[in-house]
C-alpha positions in Angstrom: 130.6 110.5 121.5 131.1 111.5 117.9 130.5 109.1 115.3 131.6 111.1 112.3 134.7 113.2 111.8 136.3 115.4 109.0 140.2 114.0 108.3 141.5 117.2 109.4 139.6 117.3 112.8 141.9 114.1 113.6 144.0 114.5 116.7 147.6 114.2 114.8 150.7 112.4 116.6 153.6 115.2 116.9 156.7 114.2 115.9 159.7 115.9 115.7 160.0 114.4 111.7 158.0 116.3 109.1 158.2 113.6 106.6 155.4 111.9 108.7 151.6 113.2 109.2 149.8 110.6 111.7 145.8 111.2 112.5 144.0 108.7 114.7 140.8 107.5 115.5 139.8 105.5 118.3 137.2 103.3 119.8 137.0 101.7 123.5 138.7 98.2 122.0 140.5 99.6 118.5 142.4 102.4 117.7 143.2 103.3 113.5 145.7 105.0 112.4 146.1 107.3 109.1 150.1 107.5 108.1 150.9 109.9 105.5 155.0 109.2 104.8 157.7 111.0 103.0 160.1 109.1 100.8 162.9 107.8 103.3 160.9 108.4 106.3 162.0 105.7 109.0 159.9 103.5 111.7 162.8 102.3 113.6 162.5 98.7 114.9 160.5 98.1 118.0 157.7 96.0 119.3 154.3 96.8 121.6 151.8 95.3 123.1 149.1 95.5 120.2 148.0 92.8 117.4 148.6 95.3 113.9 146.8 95.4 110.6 148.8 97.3 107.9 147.5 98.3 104.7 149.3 99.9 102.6 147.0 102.3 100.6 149.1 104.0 98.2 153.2 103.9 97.6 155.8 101.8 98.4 157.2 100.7 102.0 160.0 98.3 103.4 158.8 96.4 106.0 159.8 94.0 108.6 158.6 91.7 110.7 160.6 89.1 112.9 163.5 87.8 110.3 161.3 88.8 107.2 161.6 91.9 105.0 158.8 92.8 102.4 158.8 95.3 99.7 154.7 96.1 99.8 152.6 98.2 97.5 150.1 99.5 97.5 146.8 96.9 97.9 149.2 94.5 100.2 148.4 93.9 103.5 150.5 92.7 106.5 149.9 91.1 110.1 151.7 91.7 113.2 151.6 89.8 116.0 151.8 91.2 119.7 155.3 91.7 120.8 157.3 91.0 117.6 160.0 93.0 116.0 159.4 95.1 113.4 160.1 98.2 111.1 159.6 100.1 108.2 160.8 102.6 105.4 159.0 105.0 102.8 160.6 103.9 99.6 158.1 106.2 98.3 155.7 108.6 98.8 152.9 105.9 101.0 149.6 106.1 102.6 149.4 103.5 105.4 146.5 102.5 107.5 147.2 100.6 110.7 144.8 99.0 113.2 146.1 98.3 116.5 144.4 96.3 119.2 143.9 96.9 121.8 143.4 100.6 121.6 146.7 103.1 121.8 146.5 105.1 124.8 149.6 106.1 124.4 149.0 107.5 121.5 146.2 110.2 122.9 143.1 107.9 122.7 141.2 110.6 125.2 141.1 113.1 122.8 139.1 111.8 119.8 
């Protein structure tokens, strides 16, 4: 197992939208995600499994959780629970960080 990893090297999440450039590490419990989003890029509402940390690192995003909308910047952090609503927008230019747990296998956990 490696314990040390250039950004790069990061196994990246394709998606058919360039204005998004996702890199993931994971653990056997956690898996973090590195978001780098476009102005106007879109996370369209939906819900999973895994408890979520966001921090927004740098920029500006829309966010929503259950019934509640939040303009965050960057230093703000948000909580969401297991299974409840929620969505996003790239006012500007943003770094995100998310940590999900449990870990993402569905987003390729075998190959980091």
């Amino acid at each position: 197992m490696r314990h040390f990893y250039e950004f790069s090297e990061l196994p990246k999440l394709e998606v058919p939208d360039d204005r998004f450039d996702v890199r993931f590490v994971h653990t056997d419990n956690i898996t973090v995600a590195f978001n780098e989003l476009k102005a106007g890029a879109e996370i369209p509402a939906h819900t999973h499994i895994h408890e979520t940390i966001d921090y927004i690192q740098e920029g500006t995003l829309e966010m929503k959780i259950g019934d509640e909308t939040v303009e965050m910047n960057a230093g703000a952090v948000a909580r969401i629970p297991s299974n409840v609503l929620h969505s996003a927008k790239a006012i500007t230019d943003c770094r995100v960080i998310n940590v999900f747990y449990p870990m993402r296998e569905d987003f390729g956990a075998a190959e980091s």
